[in-house]
N, C-alpha and C positions, 0 to 999 in steps of 0.2 A: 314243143312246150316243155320247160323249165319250171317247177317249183320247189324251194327250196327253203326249209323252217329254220330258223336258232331260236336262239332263247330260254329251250328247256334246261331243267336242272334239278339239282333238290331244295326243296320247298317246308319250312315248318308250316302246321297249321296255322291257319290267318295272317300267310303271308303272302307274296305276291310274286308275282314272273309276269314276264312282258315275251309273249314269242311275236317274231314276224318273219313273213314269207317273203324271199325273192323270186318274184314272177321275171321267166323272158322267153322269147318263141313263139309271141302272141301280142294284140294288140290289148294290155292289162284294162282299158278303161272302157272297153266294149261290154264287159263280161262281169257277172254275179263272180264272188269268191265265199268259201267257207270254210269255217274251222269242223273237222270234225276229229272223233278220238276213239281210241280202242284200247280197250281195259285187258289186261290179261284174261283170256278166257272168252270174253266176250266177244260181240259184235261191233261193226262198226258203228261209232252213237254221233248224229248232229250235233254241234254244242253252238253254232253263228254262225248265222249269213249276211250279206246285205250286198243290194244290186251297185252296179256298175258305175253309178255317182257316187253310192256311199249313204244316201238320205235317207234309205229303207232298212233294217236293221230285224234280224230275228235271232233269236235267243232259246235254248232248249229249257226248259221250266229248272231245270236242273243248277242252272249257272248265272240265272235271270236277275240283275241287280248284283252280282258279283264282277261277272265277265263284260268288256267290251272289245266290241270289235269295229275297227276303223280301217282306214285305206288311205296309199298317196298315192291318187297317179300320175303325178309327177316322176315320182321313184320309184313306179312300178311294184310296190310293196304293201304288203297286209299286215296288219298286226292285231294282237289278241292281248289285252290286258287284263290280267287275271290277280284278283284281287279276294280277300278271306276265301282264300285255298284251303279245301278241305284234304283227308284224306283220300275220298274216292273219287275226288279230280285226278289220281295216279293211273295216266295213263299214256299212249304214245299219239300224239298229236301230230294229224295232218292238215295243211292247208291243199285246199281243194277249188278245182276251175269248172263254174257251169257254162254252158253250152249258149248261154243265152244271156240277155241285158238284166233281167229280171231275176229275183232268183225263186226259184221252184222245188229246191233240194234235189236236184238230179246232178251228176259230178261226171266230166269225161276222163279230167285227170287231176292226179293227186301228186304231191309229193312222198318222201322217203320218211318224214315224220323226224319230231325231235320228242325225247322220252321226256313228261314230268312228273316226278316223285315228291309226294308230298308225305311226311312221315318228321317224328319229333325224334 
């Protein structure tokens, strides 16, 4: 299993970044995906999931009506569109593979993460 983020950067407040994962090493359309992130200092935080068609969709209360997250599984790919970017969206963002169709917030495997900094 292969995941692999772009799209981080620096960000002004109430601006936007588009990350997306390349998924390979797996059959991508079987399987829930998540974004989740980690703040310097912190713990790991959920920020989206949604299962393995794409139709089911969760959101951490946090980024709810800011953030979306989608999927092609055609092209094996996730992405996370991030929109009025605050500053304690500054963080390193992982895309992450559940274990199952459905998602349940459990992760087997993550990627290496792409960092975004949000700062004027």
């Amino acid at each position: 299993v292969q995941l692999v983020e772009s799209g981080g950067g620096l960000a002004q407040p109430g601006g936007s970044l588009r990350l997306s994962c390349a998924a390979s090493g797996f059959t991508f359309s079987n399987y829930a995906m998540s974004w989740a992130r980690q703040a310097p200092g912190k713990g790991l935080e959920f920020v989206s999931g949604n299962n393995s068609d794409g139709r089911t969709t969760n959101y951490a209360d946090s980024v709810k009506g800011r953030f979306t997250i989608s999927r092609d599984n055609a092209k094996n790919t996730l992405n996370l569109q991030m929109n009025s970017l605050k500053p304690e969206d500054t963080a390193l963002y992982h895309c992450a593979k559940e274990p199952a169709s459905d998602y349940v917030g459990n992760y087997d495997y993550w990627g290496q993460g792409t960092q975004v900094t949000v700062s004027s």
